[in-house]
N, C-alpha and C positions, 0 to 999 in steps of 0.2 A: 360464495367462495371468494374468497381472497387471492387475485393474482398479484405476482411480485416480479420485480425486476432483481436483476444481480450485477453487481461491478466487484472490482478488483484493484486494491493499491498493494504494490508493491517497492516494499525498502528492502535497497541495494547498498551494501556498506562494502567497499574495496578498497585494499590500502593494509598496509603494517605502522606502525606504530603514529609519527605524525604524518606521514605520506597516505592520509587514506579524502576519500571522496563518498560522502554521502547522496544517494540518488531515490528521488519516486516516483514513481509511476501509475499513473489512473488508466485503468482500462474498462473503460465506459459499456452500458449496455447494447449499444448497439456496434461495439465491435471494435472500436477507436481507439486511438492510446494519447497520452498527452503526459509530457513529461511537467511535471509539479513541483518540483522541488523548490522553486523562487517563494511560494506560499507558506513555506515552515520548515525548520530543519531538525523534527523529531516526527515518530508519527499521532504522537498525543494532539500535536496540532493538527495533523492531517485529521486524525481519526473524528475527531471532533468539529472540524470544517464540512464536514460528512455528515455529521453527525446534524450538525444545522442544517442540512441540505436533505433533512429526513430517509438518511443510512444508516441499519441498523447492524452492528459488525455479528456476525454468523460465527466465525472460525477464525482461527492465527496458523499460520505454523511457518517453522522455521526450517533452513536449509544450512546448513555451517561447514563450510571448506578447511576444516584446519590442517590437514597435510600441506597445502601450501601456504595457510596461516593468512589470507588475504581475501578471502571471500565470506557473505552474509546474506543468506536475503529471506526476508519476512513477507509473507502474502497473509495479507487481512481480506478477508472475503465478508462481500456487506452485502445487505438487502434491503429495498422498500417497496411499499405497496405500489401498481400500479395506477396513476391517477384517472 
């Protein structure tokens, strides 16, 4: 049987038109957080920096604020075998 680990990145997009700030976030298996965003500033590169890092992405989904027009956030949920 196959055990597996889980982590969590999260992209955070806030801001209206050019007043916005893109953010990520790695939330590590054993419970950590580290902000990532100096590493790439889409999540193709994240997803795939992971992806090298033998993470395999599970699920997407997305959260969108448009009543006040200024919020985003995207949670990629990944997985790999435990070594």
């Amino acid at each position: 049987m196959v055990a597996w680990e889980y982590a969590l990145l999260v992209r955070r997009y806030q801001g209206q038109g050019r007043n916005f700030h893109v953010s990520f976030v790695w939330y590590a298996p054993d419970g950590s957080r580290k902000d990532i965003t100096a590493y790439g500033d889409t999540a193709i590169a994240h997803l795939n920096r992971a992806g090298r890092e033998g993470w395999e992405l599970v699920s997407a989904a997305e959260d969108v604020n448009n009543v006040q027009g200024s919020t985003e956030v995207h949670r990629y949920h990944l997985k790999r075998p435990l070594a």
